[in-house]
LUMGUNU-957577 format. One record per residue (C-alpha): x, z, y. Coordinates in Angstrom, 2 decimals. Layout:
+---------+---------+---------+
!       u !       w !       v !
+---------+---------+---------+
!       X !       Z !       Y !
...
+---------+---------+---------+
***
This chain:
+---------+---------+---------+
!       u !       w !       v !
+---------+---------+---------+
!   -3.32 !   15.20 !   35.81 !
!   -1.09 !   13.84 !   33.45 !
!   -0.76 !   10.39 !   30.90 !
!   -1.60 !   13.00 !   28.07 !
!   -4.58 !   15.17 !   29.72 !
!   -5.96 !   11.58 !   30.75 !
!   -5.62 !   10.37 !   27.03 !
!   -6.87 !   13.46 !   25.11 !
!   -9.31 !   14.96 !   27.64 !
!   -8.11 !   18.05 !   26.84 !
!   -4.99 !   20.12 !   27.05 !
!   -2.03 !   18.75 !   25.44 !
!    0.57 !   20.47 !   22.78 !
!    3.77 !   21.32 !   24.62 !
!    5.36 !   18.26 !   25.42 !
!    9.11 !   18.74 !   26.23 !
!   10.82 !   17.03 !   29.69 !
!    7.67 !   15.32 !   29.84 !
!    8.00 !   13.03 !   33.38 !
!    5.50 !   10.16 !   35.00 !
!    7.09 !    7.08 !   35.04 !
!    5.59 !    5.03 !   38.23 !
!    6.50 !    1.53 !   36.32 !
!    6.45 !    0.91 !   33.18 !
!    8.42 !   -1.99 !   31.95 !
!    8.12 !   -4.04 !   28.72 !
!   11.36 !   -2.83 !   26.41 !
!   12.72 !   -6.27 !   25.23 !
!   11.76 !   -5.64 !   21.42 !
!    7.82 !   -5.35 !   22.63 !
!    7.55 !   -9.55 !   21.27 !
!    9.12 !   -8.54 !   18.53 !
!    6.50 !   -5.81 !   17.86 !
!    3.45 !   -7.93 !   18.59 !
!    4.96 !  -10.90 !   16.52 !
!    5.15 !   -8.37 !   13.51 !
!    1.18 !   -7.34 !   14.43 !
!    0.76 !  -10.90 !   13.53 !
!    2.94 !  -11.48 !   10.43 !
!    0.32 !   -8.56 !    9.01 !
!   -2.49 !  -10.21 !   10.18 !
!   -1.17 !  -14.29 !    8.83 !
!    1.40 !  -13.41 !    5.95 !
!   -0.52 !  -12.97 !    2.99 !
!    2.29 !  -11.57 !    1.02 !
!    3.32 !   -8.95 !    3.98 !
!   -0.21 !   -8.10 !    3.76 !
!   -0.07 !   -7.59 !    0.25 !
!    2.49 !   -5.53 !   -0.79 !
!    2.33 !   -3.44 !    3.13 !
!   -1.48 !   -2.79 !    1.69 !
!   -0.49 !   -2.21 !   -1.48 !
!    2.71 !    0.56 !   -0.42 !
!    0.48 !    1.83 !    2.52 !
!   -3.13 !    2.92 !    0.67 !
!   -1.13 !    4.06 !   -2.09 !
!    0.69 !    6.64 !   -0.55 !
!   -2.28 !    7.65 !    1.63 !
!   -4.38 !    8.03 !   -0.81 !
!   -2.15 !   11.38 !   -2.72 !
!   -3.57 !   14.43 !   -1.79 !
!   -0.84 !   15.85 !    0.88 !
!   -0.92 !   19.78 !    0.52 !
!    0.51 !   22.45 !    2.82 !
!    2.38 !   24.76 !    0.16 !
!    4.00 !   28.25 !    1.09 !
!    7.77 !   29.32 !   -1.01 !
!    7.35 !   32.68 !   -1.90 !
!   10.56 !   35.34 !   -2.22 !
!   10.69 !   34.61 !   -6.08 !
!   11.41 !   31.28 !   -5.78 !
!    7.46 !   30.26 !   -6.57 !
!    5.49 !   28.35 !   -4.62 !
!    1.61 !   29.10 !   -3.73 !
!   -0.43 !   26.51 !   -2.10 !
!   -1.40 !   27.57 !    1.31 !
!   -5.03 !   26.47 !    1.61 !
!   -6.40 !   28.46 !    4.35 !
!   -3.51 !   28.00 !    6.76 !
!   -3.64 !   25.96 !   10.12 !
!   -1.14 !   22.96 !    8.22 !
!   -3.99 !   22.92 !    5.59 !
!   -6.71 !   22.46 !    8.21 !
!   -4.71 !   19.79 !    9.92 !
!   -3.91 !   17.96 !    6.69 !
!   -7.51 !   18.01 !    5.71 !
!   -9.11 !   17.15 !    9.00 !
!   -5.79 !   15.31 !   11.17 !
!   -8.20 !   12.87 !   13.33 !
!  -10.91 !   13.75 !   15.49 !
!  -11.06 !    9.94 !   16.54 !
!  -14.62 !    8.74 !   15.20 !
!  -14.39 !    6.57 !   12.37 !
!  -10.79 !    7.74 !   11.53 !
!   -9.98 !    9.78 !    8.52 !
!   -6.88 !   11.20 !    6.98 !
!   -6.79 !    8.11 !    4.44 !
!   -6.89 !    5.60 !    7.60 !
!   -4.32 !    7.73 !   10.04 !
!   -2.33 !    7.81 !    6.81 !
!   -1.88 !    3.99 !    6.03 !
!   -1.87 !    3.07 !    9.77 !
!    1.24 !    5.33 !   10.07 !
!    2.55 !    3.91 !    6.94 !
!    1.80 !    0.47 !    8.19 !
!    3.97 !    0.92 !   11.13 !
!    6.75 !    1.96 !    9.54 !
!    6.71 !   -0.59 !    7.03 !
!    6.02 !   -3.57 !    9.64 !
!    7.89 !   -2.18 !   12.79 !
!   10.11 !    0.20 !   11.44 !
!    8.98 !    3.15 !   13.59 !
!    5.78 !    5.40 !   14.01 !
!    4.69 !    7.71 !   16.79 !
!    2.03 !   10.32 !   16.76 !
!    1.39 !   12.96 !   19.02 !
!   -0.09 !   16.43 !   18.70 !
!   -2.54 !   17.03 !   20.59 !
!   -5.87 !   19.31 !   20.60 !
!   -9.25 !   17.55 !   19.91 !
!  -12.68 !   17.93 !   21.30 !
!  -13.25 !   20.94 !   18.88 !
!   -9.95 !   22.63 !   20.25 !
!   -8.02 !   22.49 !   17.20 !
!   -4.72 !   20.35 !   16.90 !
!   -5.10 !   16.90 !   16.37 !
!   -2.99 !   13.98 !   15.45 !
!   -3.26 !   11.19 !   17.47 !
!   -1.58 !    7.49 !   16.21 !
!    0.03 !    5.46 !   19.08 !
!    0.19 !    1.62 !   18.18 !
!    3.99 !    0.39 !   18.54 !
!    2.78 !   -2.33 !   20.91 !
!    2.14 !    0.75 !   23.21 !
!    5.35 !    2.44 !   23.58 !
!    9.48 !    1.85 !   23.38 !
!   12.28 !    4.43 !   22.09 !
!   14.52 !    5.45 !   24.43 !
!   18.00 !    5.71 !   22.89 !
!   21.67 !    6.68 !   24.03 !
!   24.84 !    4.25 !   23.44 !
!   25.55 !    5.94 !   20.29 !
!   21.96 !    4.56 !   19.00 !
!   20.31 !    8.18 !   18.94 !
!   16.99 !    8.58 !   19.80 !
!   16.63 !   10.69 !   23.29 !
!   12.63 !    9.96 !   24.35 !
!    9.99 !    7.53 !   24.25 !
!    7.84 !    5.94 !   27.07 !
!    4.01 !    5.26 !   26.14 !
!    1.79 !    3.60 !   27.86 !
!   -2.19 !    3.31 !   27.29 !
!   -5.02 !    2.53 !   29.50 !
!   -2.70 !    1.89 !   32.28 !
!   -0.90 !    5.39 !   32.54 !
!    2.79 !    5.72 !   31.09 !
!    4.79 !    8.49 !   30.61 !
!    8.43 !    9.54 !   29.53 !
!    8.55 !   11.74 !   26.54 !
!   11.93 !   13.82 !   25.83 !
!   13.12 !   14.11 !   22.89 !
!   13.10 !   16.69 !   21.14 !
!    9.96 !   17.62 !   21.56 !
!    7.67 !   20.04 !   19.53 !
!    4.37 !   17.78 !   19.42 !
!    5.87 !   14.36 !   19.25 !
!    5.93 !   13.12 !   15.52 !
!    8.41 !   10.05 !   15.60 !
!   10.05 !    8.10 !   12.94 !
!   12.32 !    5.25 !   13.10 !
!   14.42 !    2.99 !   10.75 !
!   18.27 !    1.84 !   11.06 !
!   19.02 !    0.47 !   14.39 !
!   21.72 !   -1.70 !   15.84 !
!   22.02 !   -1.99 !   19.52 !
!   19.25 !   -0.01 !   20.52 !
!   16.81 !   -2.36 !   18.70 !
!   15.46 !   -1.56 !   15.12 !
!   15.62 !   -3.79 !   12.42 !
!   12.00 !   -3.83 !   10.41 !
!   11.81 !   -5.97 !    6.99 !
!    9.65 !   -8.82 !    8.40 !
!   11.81 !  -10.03 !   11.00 !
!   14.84 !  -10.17 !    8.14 !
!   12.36 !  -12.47 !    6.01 !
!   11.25 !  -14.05 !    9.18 !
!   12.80 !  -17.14 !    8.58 !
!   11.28 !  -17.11 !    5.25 !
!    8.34 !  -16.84 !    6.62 !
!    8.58 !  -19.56 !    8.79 !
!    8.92 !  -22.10 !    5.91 !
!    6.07 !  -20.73 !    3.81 !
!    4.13 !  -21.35 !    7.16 !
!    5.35 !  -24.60 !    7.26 !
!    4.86 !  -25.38 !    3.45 !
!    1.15 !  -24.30 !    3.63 !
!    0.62 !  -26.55 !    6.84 !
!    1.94 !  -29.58 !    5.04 !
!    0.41 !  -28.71 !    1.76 !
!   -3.15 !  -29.00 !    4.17 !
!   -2.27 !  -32.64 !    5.89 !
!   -2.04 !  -33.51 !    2.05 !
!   -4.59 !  -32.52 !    1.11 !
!   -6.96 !  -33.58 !    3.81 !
!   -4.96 !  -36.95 !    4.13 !
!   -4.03 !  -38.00 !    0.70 !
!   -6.01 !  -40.15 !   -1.60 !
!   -9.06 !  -38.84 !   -3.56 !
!   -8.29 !  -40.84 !   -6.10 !
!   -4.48 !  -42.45 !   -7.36 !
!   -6.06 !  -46.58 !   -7.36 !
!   -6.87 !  -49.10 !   -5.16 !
!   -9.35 !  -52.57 !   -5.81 !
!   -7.16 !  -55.63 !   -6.44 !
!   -8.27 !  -58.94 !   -5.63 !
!   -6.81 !  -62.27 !   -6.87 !
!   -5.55 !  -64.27 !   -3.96 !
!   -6.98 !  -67.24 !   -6.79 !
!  -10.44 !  -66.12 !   -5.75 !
!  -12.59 !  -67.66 !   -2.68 !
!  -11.76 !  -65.93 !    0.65 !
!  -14.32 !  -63.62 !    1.70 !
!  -17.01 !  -63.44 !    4.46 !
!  -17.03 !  -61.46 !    7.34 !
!  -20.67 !  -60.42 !    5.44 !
!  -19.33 !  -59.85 !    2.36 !
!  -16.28 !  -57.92 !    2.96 !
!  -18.41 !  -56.00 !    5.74 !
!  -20.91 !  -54.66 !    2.73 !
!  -17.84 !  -54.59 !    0.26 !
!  -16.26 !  -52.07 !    2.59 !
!  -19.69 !  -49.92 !    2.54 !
!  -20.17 !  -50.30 !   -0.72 !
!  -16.39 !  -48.62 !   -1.65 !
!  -16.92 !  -45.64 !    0.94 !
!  -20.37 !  -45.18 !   -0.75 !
!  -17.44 !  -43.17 !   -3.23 !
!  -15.55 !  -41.15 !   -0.76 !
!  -16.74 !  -37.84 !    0.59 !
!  -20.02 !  -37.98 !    1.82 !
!  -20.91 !  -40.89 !    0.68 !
!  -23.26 !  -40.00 !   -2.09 !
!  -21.72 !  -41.85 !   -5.10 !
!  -18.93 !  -39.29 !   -5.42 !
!  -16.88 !  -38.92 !   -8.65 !
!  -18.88 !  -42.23 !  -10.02 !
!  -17.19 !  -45.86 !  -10.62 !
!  -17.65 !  -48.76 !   -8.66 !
!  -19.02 !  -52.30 !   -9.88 !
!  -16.21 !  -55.18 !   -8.84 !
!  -17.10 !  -58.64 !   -8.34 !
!  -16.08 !  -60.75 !  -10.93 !
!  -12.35 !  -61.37 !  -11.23 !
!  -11.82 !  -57.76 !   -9.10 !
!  -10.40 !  -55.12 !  -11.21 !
!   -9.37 !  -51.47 !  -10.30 !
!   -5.47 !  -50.87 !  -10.77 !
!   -4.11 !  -47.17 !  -10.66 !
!   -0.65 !  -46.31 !   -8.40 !
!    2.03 !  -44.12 !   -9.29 !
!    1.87 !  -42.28 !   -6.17 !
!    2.58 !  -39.00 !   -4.77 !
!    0.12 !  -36.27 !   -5.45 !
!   -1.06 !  -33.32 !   -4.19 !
!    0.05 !  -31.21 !   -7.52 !
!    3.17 !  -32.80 !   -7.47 !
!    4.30 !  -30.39 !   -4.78 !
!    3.66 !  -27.39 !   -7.00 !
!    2.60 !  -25.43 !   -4.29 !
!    1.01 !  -22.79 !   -6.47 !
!    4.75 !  -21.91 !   -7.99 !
!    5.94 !  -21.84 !   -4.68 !
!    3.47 !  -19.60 !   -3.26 !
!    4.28 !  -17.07 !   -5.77 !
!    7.69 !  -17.46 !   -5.36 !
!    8.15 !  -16.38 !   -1.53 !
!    5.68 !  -13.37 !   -2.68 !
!    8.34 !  -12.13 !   -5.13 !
!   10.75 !  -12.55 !   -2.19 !
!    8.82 !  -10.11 !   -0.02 !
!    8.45 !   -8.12 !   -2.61 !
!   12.15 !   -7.59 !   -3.36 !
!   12.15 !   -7.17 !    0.25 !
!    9.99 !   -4.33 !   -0.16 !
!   11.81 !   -3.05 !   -3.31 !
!    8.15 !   -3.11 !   -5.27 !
!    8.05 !   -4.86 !   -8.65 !
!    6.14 !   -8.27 !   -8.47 !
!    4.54 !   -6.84 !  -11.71 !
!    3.08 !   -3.95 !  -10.29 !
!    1.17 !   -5.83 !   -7.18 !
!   -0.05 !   -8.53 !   -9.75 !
!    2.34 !  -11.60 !   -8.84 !
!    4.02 !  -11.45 !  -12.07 !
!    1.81 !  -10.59 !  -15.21 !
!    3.01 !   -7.79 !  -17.37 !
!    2.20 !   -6.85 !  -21.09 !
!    0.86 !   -4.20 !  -22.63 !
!    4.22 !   -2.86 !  -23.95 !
!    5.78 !   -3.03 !  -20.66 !
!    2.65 !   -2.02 !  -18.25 !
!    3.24 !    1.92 !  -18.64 !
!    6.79 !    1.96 !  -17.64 !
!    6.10 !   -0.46 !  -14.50 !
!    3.82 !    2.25 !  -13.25 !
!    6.12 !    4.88 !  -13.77 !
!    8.85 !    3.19 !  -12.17 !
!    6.38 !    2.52 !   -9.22 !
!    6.03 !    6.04 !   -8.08 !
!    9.19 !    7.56 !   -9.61 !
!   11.67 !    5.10 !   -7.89 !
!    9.92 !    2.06 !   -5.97 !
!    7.39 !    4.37 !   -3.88 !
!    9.66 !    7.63 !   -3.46 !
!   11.38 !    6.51 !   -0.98 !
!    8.66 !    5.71 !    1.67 !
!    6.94 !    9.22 !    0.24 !
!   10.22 !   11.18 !    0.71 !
!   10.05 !    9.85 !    4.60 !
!    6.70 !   10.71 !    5.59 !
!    7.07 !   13.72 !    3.66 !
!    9.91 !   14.72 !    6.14 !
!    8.51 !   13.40 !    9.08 !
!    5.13 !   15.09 !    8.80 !
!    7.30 !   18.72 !    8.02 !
!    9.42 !   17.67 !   10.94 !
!    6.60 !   18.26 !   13.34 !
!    3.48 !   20.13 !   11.94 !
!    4.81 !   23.20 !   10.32 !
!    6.37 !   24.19 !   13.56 !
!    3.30 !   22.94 !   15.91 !
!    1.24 !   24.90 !   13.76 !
!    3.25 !   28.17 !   14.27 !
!    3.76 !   28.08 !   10.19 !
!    7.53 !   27.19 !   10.38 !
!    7.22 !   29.01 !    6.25 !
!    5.15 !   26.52 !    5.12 !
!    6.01 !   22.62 !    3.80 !
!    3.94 !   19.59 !    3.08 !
!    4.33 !   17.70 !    0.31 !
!    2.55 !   14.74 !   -1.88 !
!    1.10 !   15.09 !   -4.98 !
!    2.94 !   12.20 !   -6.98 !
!    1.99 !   13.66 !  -10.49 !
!   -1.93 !   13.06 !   -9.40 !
!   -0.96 !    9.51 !  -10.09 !
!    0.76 !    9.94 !  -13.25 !
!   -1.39 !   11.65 !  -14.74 !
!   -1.93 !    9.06 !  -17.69 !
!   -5.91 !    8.75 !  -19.49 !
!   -8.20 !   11.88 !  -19.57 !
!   -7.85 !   12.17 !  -22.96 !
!   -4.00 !   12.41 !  -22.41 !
!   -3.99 !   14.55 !  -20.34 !
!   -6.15 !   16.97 !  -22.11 !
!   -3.79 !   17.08 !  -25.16 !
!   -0.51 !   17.70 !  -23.28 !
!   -1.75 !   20.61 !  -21.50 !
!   -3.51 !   21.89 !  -25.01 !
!    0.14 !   21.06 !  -26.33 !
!    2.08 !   23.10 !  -23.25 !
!   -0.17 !   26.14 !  -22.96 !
!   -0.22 !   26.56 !  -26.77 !
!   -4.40 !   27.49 !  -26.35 !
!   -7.41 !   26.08 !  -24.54 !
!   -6.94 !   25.69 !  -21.06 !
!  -10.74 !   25.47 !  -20.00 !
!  -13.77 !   27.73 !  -20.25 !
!  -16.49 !   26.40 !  -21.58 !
!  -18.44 !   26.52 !  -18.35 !
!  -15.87 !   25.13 !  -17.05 !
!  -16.17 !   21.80 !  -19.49 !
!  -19.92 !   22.08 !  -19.00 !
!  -19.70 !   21.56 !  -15.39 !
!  -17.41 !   18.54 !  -15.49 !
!  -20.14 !   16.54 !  -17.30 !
!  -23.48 !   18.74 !  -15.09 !
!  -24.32 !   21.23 !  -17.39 !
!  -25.78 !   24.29 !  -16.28 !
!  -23.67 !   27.57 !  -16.98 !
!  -23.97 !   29.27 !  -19.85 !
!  -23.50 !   32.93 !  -20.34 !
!  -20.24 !   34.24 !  -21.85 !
!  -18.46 !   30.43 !  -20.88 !
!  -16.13 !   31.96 !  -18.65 !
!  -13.56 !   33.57 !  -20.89 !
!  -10.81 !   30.78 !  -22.68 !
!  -11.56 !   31.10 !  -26.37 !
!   -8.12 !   31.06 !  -28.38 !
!   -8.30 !   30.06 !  -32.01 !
!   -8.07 !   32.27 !  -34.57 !
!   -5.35 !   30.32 !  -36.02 !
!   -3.16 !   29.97 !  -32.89 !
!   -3.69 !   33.53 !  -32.26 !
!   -2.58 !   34.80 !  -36.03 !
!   -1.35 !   31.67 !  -37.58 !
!    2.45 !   31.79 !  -35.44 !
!    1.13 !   27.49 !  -35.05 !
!    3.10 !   26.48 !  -31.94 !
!    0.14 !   24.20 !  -30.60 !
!   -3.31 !   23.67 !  -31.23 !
!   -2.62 !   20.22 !  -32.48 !
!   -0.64 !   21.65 !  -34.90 !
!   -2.75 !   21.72 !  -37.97 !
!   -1.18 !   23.75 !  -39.85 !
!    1.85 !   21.53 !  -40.66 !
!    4.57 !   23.08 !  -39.04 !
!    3.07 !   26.83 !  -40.80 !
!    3.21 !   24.65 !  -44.57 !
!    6.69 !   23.12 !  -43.62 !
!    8.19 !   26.68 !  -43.63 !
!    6.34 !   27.73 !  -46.64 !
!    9.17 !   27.87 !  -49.59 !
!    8.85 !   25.56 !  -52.60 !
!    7.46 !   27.42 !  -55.15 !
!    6.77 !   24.43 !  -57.85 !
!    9.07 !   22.27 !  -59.99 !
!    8.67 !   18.12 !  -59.97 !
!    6.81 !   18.65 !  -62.77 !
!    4.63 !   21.16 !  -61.39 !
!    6.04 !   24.19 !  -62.95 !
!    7.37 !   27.07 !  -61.59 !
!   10.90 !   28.46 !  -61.06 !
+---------+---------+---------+
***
């Protein structure tokens, strides 16, 4: 039995040059790939804008969409794609949001994915995620990819490429070894590390309080006694001590004198914070606006969003877009269908936009009145199922609804004088 059968359970998609590899051994960028499995899990602004890129993307509806011979397009809802892209995990617990953003995730931390095709426990096909940490791309001199070797559970195998059921993406390489975002910003990284682990001996370390009790030399020396309950009395102030935040009664002659010392705000640690977040977020080509690290205004806030998933987010769509039709058209035996990501779900605008540009477009209502019942639960009613056209957009020659009449009065000649005579 083979690495697959043992992994699925079941019979595997056709795997192509598909050999058992005796020993498996570590390729050299496997650190690499569990160093970036921590950057994710330690990096707050990795995690930010890879969460932010990742559940945004996985959350459009992804479609299966068949071209017809006049150039139209039909959606292709009953197809085996359509199943698959419903219903892609039979893994408990995993849906197609989660498969989705972990695939996304990889790509965006490792700069590669791998998922095979597989059939699940119910016999249909299947798309099974395989971590990075658990396999290595072969590739040739020339840097072209030419298999992959995965290992899980203790069984590896050797996967030639190209290969019907093997659903593989990968980033710009050089040498062999690819070249994911978080190890360019590594060193970056590194400091903001450091920063926050100094910024935390300060904190813990430093002075509660920028002053310290001066004594006259003038005055009597003190006691072992006396300086003994002195001492107690002052930490009666610090942390703990219950006297917290209150002031402290000197002896006579004593008086409390303030230093010009180094403070914990001085380091403006805040600023820099959200400066090496706008630095992975250039990284990631996402506007620091549109995660929240920059505030934008109301004038501005529209266009951000527009930009996000017209330029900033197209490119990581456009990629999984083409690796998913890589694979699953063909594995499905539907080589005439596509996949493809509704983007215009997301910019959509307010309800009450929307509603008026498609009045607008179609020239006429565009719902039936059951049809508006039932968005609010309403029971049917009988005749809402025909579109009701206005009289005066039927016989009025108004271009839209929204019209009013103005554009019908506009072409109307002028049949009065300024003086309200006529010619």
């Amino acid at each position: 039995m083979g690495l697959l059968q043992r992994l699925f359970g079941r019979k595997s998609a056709d795997y192509t040059a598909s050999r058992e590899v005796s020993e498996w051994q570590p390729s050299p960028n496997c650190s690499t790939v569990a160093r970036l499995g921590d950057v994710y899990g330690t990096e707050a602004a990795v995690r930010t804008v890879t969460d932010f890129i990742s559940s945004n993307i996985a959350s459009l509806p992804f479609k299966a969409y068949r071209r017809k011979a006049n150039g139209d397009r039909e959606e292709a809802s009953g197809s085996m794609l359509s199943r698959l892209l419903t219903h892609p995990s039979d893994v408990p617990g995993v849906t197609r949001y989660a498969l989705f953003r972990s695939l996304l995730l990889d790509d965006l931390l490792c700069d590669r994915s791998l998922a095979l095709i597989t059939y699940g426990h119910d016999g249909n096909l299947s798309i099974r995620r395989v971590a990075p940490r658990n396999f290595s791309v072969d590739s040739n001199s020339n840097d072209e990819t030419v298999g992959v070797t995965v290992t899980m559970d203790g069984h590896t195998t050797h996967l030639g490429l190209p290969s019907s059921a093997v659903m593989l993406s990968t980033g710009y390489a050089t040498n062999g070894t690819a070249s994911p975002i978080p190890d360019t910003i590594m060193p970056l990284l590194d400091e903001s590390r450091a920063m926050s682990e100094y910024r935390r001996n300060v904190a813990k370390n430093g002075g509660r309080i920028p002053m310290y009790a001066y004594r006259p030399k003038e005055m009597s020396p003190w006691n072992p006694d006396d300086y003994d309950d002195f001492v107690q009395y002052m930490r009666n102030y610090t942390r703990g001590g219950g006297l917290e935040g209150g002031i402290p009664t000197l002896y006579d002659g004593m008086e409390l004198r303030t230093i010009d010392a180094f403070k914990p705000v001085d380091m403006a640690d805040i600023d820099a914070r959200r400066e090496i977040a706008v630095e992975v977020a250039n990284a990631y080509r996402i506007s620091p606006e549109n995660l929240g690290i920059r505030t934008g205004t109301k004038s501005n806030i529209a266009e951000y969003k527009e930009q996000l998933w017209s330029v900033e987010l197209m490119p990581y769509i456009v990629k999984f877009e083409q690796t998913l039709n890589a694979t699953l058209p063909a594995v499905c035996n539907e080589p005439n269908l596509y996949v493809e990501a509704n983007v215009d779900a997301k910019l959509r605008g307010s309800l009450d936009t929307q509603y008026q540009a498609l009045s607008t477009a179609t020239g006429r209502a565009f719902m039936t009145t059951n049809e508006a019942r039932r968005l609010i639960n309403r029971p049917a009613v009988e005749g809402g199922d025909e579109l009701v056209t206005p009289l005066n957009v039927l016989t009025g020659n108004q271009p839209s609804p929204q019209d009013g009449g103005r554009t019908q009065a506009a072409q109307q000649p002028n049949t009065t004088t300024s003086k309200g005579t006529e010619q």
